[in-house]
The first five atom37 places (N, CA, C, CB, O) and aatype in JSON, in Angstrom:
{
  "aatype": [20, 20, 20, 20, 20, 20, 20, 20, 20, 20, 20, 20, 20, 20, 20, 20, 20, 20, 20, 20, 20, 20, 20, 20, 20, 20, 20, 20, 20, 20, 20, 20, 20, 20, 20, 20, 20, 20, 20, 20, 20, 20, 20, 20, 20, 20, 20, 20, 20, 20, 20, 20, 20, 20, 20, 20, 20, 20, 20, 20, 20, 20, 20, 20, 20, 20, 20, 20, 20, 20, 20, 20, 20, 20, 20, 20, 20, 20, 20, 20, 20, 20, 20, 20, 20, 20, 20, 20, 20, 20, 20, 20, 20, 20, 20, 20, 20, 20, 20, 20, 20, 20, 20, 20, 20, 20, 20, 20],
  "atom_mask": [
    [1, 1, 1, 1, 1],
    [1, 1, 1, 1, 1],
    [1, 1, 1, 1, 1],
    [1, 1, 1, 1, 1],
    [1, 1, 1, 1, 1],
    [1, 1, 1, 1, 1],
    [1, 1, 1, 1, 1],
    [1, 1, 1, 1, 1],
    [1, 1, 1, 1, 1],
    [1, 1, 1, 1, 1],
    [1, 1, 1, 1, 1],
    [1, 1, 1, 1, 1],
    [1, 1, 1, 1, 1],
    [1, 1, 1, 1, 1],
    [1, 1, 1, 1, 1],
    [1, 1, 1, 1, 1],
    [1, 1, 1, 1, 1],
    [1, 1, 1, 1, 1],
    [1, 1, 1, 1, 1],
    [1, 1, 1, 1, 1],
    [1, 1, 1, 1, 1],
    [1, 1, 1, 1, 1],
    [1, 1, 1, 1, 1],
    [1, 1, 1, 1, 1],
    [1, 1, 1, 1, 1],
    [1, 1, 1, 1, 1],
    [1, 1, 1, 1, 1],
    [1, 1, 1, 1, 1],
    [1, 1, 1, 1, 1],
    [1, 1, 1, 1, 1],
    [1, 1, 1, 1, 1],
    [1, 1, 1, 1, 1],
    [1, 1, 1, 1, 1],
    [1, 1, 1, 1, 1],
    [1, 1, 1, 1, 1],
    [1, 1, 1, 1, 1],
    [1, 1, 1, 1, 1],
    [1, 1, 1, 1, 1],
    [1, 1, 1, 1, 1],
    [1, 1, 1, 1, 1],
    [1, 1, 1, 1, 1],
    [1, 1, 1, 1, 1],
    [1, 1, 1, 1, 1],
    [1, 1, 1, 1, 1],
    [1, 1, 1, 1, 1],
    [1, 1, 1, 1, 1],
    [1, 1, 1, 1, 1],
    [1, 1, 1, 1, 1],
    [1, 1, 1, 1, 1],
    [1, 1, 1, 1, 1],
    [1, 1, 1, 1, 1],
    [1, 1, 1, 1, 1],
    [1, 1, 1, 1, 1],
    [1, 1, 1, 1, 1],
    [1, 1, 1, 1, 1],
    [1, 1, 1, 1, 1],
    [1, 1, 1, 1, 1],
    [1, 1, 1, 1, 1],
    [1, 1, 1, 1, 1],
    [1, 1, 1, 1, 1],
    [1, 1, 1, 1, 1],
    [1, 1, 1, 1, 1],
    [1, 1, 1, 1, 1],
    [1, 1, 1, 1, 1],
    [1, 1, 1, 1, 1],
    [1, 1, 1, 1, 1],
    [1, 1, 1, 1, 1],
    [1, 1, 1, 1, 1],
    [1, 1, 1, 1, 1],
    [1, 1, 1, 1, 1],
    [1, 1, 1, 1, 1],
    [1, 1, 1, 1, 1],
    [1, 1, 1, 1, 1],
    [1, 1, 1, 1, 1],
    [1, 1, 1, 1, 1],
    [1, 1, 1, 1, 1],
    [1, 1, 1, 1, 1],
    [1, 1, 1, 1, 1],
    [1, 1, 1, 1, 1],
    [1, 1, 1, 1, 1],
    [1, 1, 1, 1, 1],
    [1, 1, 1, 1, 1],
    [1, 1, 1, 1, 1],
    [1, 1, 1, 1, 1],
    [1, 1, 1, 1, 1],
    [1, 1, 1, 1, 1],
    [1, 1, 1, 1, 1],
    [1, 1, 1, 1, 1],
    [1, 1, 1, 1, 1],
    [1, 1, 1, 1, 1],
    [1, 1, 1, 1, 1],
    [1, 1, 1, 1, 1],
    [1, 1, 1, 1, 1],
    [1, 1, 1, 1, 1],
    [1, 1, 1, 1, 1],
    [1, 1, 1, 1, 1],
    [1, 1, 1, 1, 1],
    [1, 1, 1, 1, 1],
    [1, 1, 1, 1, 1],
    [1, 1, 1, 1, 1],
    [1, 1, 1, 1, 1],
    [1, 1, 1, 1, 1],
    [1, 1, 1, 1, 1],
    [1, 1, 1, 1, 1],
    [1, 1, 1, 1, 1],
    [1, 1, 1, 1, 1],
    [1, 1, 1, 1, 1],
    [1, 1, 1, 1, 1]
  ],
  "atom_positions": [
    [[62.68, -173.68, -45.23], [62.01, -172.45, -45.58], [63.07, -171.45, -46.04], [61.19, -171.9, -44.39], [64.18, -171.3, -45.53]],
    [[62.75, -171.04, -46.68], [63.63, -169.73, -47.73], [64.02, -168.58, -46.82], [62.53, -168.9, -49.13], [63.37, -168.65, -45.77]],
    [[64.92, -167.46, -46.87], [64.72, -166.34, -46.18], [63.72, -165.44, -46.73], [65.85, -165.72, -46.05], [63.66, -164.5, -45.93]],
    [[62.96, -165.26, -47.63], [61.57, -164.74, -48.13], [61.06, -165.07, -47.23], [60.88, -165.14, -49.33], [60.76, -164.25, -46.37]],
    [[60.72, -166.63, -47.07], [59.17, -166.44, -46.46], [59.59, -166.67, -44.75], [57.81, -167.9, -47.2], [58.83, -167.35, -44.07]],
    [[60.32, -166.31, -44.39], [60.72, -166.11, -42.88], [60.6, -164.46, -42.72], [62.43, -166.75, -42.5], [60.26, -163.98, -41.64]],
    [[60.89, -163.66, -43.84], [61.05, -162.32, -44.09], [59.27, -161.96, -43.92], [61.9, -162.0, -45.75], [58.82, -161.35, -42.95]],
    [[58.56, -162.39, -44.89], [57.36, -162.55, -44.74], [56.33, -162.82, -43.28], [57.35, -163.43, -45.54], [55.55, -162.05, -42.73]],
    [[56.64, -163.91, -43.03], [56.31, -164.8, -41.47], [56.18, -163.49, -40.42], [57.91, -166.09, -40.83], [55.25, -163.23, -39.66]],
    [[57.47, -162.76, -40.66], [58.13, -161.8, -39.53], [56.96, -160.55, -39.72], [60.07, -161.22, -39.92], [56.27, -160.17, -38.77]],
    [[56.83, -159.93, -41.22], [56.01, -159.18, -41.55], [54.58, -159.48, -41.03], [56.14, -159.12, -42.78], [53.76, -158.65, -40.65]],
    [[54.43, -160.87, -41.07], [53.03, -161.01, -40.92], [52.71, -161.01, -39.55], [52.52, -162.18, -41.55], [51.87, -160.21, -39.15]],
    [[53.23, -161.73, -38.84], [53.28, -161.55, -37.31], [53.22, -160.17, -36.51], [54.49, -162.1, -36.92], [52.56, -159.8, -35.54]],
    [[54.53, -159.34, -37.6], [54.13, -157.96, -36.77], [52.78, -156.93, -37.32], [55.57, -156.95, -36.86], [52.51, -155.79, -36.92]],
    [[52.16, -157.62, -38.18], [50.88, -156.91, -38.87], [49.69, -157.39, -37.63], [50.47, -157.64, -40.78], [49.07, -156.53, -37.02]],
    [[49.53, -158.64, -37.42], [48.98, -159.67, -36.65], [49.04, -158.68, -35.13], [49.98, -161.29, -36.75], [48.16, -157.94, -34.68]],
    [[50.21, -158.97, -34.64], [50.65, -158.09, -33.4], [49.87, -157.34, -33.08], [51.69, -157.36, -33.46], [48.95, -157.44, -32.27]],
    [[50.58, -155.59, -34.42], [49.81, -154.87, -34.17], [48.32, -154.32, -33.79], [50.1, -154.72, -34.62], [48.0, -153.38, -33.06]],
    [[47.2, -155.63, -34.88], [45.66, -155.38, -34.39], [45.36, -155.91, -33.43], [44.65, -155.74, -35.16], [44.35, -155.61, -32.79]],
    [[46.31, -157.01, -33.03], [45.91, -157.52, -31.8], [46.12, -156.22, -30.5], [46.9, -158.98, -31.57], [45.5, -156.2, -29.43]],
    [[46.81, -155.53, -30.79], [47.27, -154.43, -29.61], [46.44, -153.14, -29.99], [49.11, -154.03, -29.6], [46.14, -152.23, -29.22]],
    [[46.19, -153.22, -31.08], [44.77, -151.98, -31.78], [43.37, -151.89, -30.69], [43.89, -152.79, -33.71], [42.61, -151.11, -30.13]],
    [[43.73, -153.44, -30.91], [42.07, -154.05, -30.65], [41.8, -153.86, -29.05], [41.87, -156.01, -31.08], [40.89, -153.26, -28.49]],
    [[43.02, -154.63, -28.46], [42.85, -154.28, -26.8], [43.01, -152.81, -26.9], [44.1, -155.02, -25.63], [41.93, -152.49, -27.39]],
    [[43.7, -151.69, -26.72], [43.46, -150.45, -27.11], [42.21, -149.62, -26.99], [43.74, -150.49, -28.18], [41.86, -148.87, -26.07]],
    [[41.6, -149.92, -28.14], [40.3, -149.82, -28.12], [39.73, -150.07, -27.28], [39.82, -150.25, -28.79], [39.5, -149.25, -26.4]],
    [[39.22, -151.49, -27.26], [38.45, -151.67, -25.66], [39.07, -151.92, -24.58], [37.56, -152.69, -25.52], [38.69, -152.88, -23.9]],
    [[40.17, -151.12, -24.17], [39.78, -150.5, -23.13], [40.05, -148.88, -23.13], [40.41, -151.19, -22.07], [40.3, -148.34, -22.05]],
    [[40.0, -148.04, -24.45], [39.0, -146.33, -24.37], [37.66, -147.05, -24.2], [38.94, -144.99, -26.17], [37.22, -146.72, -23.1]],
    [[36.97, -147.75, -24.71], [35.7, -148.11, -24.74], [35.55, -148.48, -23.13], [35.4, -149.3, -25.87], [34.59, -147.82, -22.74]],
    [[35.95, -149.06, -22.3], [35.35, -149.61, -21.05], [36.02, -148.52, -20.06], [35.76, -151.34, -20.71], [35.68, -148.66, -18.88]],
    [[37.14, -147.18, -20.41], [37.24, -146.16, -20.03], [36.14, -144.76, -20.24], [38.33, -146.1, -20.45], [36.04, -143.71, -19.6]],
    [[35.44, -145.26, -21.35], [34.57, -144.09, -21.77], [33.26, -144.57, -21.13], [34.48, -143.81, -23.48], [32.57, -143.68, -20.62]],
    [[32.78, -145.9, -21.07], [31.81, -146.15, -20.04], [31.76, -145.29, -18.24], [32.06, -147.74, -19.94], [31.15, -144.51, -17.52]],
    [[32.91, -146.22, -18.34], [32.94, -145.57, -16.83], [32.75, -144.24, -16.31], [34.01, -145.75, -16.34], [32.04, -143.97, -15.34]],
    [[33.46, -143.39, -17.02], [33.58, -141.68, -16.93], [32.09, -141.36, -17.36], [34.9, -140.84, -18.14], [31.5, -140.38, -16.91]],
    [[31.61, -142.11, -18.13], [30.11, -141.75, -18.58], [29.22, -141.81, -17.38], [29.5, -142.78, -19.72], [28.63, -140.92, -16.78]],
    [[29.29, -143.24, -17.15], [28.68, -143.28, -15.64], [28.95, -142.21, -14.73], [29.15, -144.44, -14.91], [28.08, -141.34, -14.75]],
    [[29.98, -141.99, -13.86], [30.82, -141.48, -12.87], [29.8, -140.11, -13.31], [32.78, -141.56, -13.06], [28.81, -139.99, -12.59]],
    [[29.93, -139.27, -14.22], [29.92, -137.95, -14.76], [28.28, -138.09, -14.54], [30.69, -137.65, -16.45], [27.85, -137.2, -13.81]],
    [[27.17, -139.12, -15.07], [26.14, -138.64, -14.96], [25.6, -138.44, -13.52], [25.46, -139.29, -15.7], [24.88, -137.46, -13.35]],
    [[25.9, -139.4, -12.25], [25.84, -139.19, -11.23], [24.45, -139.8, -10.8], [26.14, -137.94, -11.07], [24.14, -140.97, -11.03]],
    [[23.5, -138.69, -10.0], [22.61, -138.88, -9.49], [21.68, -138.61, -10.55], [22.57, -138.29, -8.38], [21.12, -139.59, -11.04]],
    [[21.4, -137.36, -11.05], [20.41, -136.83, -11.96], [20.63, -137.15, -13.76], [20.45, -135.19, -11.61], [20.15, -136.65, -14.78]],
    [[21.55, -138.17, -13.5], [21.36, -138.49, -15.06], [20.56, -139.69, -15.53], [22.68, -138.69, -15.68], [19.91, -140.34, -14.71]],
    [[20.59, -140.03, -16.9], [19.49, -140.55, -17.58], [20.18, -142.3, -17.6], [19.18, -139.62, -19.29], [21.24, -142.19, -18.2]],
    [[20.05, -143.27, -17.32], [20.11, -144.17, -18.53], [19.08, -145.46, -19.39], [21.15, -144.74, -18.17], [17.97, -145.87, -19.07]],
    [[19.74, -145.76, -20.27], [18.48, -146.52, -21.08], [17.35, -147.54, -20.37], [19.17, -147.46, -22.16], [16.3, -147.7, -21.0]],
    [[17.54, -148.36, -18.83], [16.55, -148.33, -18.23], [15.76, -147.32, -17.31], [16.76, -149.11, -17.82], [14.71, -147.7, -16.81]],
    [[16.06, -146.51, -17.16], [15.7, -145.53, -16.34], [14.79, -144.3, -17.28], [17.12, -145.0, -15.64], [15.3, -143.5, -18.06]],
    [[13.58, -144.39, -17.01], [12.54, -143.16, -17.76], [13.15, -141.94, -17.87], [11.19, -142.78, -16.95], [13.9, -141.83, -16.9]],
    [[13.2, -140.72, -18.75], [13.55, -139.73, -18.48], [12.68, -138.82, -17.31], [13.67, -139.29, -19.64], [11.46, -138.93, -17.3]],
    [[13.21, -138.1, -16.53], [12.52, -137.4, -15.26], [12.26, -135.95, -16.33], [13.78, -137.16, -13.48], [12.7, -135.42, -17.35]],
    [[11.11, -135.78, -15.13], [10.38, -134.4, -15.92], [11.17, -132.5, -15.54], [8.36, -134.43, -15.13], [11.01, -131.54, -14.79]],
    [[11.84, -132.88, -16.43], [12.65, -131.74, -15.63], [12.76, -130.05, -16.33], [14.31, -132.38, -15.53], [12.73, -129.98, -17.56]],
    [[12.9, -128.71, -15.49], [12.76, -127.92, -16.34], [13.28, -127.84, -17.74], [13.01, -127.13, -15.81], [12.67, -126.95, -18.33]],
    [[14.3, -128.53, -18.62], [14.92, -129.04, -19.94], [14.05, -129.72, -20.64], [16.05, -129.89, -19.81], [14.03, -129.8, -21.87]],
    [[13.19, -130.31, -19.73], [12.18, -131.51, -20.84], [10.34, -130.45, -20.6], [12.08, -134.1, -19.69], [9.35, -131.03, -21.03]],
    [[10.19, -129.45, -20.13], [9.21, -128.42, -20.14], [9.3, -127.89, -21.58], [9.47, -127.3, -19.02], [10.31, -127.68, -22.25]],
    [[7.74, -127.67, -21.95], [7.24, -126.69, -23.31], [7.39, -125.41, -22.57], [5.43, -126.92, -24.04], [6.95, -125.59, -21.43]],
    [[7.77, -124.33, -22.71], [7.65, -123.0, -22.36], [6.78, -122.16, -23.25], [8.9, -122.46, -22.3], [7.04, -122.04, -24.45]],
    [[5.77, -121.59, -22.7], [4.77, -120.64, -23.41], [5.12, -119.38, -23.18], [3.37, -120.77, -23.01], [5.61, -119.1, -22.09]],
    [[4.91, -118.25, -24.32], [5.15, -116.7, -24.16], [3.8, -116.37, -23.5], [5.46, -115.79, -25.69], [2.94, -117.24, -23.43]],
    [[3.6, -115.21, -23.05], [2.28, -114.48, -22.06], [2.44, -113.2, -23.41], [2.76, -113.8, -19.73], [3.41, -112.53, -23.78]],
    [[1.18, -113.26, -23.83], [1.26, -112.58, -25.13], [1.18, -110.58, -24.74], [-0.31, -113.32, -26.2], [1.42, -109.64, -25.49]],
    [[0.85, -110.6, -23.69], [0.59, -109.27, -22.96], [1.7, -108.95, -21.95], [-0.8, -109.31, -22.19], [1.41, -107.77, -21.74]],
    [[2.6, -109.15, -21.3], [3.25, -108.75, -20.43], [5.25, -109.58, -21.1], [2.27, -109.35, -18.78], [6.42, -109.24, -20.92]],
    [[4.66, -110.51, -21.74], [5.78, -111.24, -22.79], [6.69, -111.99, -21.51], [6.93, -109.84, -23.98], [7.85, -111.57, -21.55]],
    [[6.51, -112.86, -20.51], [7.51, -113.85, -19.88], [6.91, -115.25, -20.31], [7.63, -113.69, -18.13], [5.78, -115.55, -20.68]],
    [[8.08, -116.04, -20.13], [8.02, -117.05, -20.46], [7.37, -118.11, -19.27], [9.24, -117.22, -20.93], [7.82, -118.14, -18.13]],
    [[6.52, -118.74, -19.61], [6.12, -119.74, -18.57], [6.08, -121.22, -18.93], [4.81, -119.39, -18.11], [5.81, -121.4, -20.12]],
    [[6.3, -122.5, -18.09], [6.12, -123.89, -18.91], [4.07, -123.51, -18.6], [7.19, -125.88, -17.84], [3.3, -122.77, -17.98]],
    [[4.12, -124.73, -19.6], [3.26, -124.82, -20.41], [2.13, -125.21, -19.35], [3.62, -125.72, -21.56], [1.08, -124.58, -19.18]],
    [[2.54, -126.35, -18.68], [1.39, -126.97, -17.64], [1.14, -125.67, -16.11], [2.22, -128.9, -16.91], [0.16, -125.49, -15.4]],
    [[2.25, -125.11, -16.12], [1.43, -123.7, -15.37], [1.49, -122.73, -15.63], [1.56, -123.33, -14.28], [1.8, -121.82, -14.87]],
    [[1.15, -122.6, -17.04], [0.41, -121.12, -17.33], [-1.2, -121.39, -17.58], [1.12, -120.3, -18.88], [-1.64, -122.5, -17.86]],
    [[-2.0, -120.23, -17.42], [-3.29, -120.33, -17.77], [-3.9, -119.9, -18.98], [-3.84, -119.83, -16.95], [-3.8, -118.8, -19.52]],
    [[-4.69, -121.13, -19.43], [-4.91, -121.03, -20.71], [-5.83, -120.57, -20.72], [-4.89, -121.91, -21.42], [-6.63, -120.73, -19.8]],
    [[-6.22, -119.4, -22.31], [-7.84, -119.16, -22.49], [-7.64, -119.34, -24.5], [-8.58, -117.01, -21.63], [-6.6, -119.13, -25.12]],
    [[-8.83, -119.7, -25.04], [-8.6, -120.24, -26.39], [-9.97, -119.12, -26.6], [-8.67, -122.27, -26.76], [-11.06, -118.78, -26.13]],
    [[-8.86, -118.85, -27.85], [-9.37, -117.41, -28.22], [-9.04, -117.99, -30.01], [-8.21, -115.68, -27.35], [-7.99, -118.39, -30.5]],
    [[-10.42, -117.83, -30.64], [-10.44, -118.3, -32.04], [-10.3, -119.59, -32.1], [-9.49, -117.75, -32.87], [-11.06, -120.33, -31.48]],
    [[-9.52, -119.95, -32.68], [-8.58, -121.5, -32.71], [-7.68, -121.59, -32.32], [-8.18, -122.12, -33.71], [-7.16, -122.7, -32.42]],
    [[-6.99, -120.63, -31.71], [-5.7, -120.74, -30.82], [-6.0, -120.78, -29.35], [-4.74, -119.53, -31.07], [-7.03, -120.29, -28.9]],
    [[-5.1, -121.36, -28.6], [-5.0, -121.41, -27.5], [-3.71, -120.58, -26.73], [-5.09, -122.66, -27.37], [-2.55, -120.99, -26.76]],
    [[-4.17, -119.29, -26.0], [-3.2, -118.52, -25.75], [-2.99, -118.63, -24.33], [-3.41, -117.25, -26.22], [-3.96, -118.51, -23.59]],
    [[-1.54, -118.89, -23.75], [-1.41, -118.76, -22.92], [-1.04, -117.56, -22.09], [-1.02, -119.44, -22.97], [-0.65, -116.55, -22.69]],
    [[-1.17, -117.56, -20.31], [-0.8, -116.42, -19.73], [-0.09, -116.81, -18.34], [-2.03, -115.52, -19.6], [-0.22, -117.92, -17.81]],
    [[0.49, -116.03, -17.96], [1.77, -116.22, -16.62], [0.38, -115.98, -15.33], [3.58, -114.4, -16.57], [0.4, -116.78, -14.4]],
    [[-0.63, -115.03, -15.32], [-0.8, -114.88, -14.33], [-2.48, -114.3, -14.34], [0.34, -114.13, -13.86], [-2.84, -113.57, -15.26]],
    [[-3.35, -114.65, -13.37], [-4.75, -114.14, -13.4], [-5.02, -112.9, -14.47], [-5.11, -113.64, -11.9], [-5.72, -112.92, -15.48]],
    [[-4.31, -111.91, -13.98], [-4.49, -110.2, -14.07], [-3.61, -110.05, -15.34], [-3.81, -109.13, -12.53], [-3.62, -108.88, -15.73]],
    [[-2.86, -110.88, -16.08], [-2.16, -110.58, -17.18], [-3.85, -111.08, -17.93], [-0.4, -111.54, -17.47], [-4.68, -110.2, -18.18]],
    [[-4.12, -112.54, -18.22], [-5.24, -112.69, -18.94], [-6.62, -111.97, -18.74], [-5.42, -113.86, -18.88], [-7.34, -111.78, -19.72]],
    [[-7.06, -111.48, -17.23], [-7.95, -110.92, -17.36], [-7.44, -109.3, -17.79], [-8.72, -111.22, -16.19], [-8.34, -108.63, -17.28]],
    [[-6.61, -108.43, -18.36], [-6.21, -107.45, -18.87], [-6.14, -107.63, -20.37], [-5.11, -107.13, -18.28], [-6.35, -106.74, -21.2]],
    [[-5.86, -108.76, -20.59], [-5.62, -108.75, -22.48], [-7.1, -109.39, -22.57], [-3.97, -110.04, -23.42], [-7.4, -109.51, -23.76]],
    [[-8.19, -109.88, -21.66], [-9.38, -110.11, -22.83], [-10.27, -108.63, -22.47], [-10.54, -111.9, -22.53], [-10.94, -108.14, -23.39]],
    [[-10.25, -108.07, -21.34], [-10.52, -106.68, -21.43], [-10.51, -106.17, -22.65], [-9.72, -105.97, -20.73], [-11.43, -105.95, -23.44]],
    [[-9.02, -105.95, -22.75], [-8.23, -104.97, -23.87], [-9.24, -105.82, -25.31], [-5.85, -105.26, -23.9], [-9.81, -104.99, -26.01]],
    [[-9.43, -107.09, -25.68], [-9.87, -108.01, -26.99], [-11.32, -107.16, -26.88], [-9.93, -110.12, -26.79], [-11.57, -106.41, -27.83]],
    [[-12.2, -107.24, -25.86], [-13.21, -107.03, -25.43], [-13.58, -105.81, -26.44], [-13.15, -106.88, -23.98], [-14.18, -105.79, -27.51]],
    [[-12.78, -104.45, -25.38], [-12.79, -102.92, -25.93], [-12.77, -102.91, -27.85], [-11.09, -102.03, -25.18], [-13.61, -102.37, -28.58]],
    [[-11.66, -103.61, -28.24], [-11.05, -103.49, -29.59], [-12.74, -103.97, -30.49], [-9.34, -104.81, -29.82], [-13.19, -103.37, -31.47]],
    [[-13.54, -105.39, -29.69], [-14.23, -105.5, -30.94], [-15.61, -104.91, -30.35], [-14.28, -107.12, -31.64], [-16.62, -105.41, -30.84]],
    [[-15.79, -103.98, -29.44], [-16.95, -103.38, -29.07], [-16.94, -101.9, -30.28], [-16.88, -103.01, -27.2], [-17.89, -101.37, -30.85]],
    [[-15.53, -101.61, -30.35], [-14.94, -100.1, -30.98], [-15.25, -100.55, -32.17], [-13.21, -99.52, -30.81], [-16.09, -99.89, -32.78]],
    [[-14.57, -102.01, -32.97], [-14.53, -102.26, -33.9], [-13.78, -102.07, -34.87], [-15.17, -102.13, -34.03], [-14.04, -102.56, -35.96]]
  ]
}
């Protein structure tokens, strides 16, 4: 064999080398980034067998169109007024704004 292709051989080997040491590298950030993933979600986190839990983050929040706080959706009280459905935080907030609807189309 020539000194070229020993020159070569040498080149190629350390090209070879290198992805071989790329590659382990990689997986293991990859089987480092698992783990910390795990570790970090803990108790209250999500994963792909596990359903997502119903939590205040995964709640619709409705405005109270009369007093203006925010409430989730499944406990505020609804009254459907036209074609909308308006929600309210509390008895005396909705019975005050259909009062108030009441007055407006008695006046006109």
């Amino acid at each position: 064999m020539s000194a070229d292709g020993q020159v070569n051989m040498g080149t190629l080997a350390r090209i070879i080398r290198f992805l071989f040491w790329l590659l382990v590298l990689s997986w293991g950030i990859s089987l480092l980034r698992r783990f910390f993933g795990w570790m970090l979600r803990g108790v209250g986190g999500t994963s792909p067998n596990r359903p997502v839990q119903d939590t205040p983050a995964n709640r619709r929040l409705v405005r109270d169109p009369l007093c203006g706080m925010h409430v989730a959706e499944e406990l505020a009280i609804p009254v459907r007024a036209g074609n909308e459905m308006i929600h309210f935080c509390s008895l005396e907030c909705r019975d005050r704004y259909l009062s108030e609807t009441q007055k407006l189309a008695v006046n006109g």
